[in-house]
N, C-alpha and C positions, 0 to 999 in steps of 0.2 A: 721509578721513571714513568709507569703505566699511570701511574696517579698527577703525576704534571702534568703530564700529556693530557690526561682527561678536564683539568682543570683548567689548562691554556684553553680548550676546546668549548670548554663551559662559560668560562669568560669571554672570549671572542666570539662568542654567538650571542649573547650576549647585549655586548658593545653594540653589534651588529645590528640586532633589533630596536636597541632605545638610543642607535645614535641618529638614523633613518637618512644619513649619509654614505655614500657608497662611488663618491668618486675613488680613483687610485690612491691617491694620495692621502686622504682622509682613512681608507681603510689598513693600507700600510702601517699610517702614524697608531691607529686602535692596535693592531697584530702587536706592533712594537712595544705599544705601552701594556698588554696585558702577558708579555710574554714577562717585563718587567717585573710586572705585581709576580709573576708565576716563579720565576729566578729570585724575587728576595722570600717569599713563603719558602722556599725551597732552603733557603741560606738560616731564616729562625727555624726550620724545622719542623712544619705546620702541615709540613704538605704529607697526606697519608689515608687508608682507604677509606676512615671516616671523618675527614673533612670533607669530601667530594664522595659519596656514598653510592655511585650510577645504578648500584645492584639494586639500591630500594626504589627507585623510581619506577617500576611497574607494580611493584605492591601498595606504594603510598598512593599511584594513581586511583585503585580500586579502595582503598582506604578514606579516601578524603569525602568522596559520597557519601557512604557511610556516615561519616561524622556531619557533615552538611544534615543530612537528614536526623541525627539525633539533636542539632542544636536548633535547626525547626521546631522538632517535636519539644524539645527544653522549652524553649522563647514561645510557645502556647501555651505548654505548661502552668509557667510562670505568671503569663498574663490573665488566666486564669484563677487564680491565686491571688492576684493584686485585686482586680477586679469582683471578687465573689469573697465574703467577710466569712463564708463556713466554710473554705478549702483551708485543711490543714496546716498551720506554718512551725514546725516545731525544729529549730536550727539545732544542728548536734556537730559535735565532732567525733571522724571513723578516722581508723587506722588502716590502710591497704597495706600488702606486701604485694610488690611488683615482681614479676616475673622478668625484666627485662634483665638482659645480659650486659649495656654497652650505655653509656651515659646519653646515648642520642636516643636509643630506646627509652628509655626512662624519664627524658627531659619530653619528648613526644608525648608519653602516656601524661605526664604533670601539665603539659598546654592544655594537652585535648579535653581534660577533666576540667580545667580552668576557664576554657572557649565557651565549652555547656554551661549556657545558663540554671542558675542558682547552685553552684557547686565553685568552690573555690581548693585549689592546690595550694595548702599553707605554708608544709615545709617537704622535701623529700630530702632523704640522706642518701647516703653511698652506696648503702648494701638495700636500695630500693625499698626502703619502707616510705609510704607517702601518707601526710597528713592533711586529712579534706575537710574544707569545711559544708555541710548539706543543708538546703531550705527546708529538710523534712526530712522522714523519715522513711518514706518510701522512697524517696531520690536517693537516700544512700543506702538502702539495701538492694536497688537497684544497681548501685557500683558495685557494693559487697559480690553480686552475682559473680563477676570479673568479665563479662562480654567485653566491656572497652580493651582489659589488660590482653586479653585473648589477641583481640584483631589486631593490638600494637605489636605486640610480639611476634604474631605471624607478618607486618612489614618486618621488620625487623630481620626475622627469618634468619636462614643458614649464612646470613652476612655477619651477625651475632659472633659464632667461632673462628672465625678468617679475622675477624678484628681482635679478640680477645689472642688471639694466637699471635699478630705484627706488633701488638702493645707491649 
């Protein structure tokens, strides 16, 4: 129930924002139609504490800088590389094993490695092994370190076992 509630709430603030209508009637008619969408998720089943995830939202906040700032530093990187004929380009493929717990975890760490320029997320399986593709080889011993898997995982955090627990 805490999780409809949370998601009626997420939707209709929502609405709220990118309808930039706010007479009665127009706001009533939003309440109504998103309590809708929130009653049929409810009726397939969807509704649960990691489709609406509230506990990560202060960790992904301080996470998303972080990564802003790695794909900076990628996108010079990179441009570097294009632009200068002696920077290394030696494409390989590495094998990670993810630390994450929880398919949102895991599907996060497979973006965020694919966001970063010149690294591509080719395959990930079930039990968190992920296959990258690297413009070099310093970029992927750079992953191999696990700093990205690290900071995923700490969003991810103690929300990890409460999920694996309702599943």
């Amino acid at each position: 129930m805490k999780a409809a509630f949370n998601l009626l709430v997420a939707l209709f603030g929502m609405w709220l924002l990118w309808s930039g209508h706010y007479t009665p009637l127009l706001v009533s008619i939003g309440l109504v139609s998103c309590l809708g969408v929130v009653l049929l998720c409810q009726r397939m089943g969807i509704v649960d504490r990691e489709a609406l995830p509230l506990d990560l939202t202060w960790r992904t906040l301080r996470y998303i800088p972080w990564l802003a700032l790695e794909v900076v530093k990628s996108n010079l990187d990179l441009a570097r590389r294009v632009l200068s004929p002696r920077m290394p380009i030696s494409p390989q493929l590495i094998e990670l094993q993810a630390t994450q717990k929880t398919d949102l975890g895991l599907v996060t760490l497979a973006n965020s490695i694919t966001l970063t320029p010149s690294t591509v997320t080719i395959e990930a399986t079930s039990d968190g092994r992920l296959v990258v593709h690297a413009l070099a080889s310093d970029i992927a011993e750079d992953l191999l370190k696990g700093e990205m898997d690290r900071r995923v995982t700490r969003v991810e955090g103690s929300v990890a076992g409460t999920m694996e627990n309702t599943a």
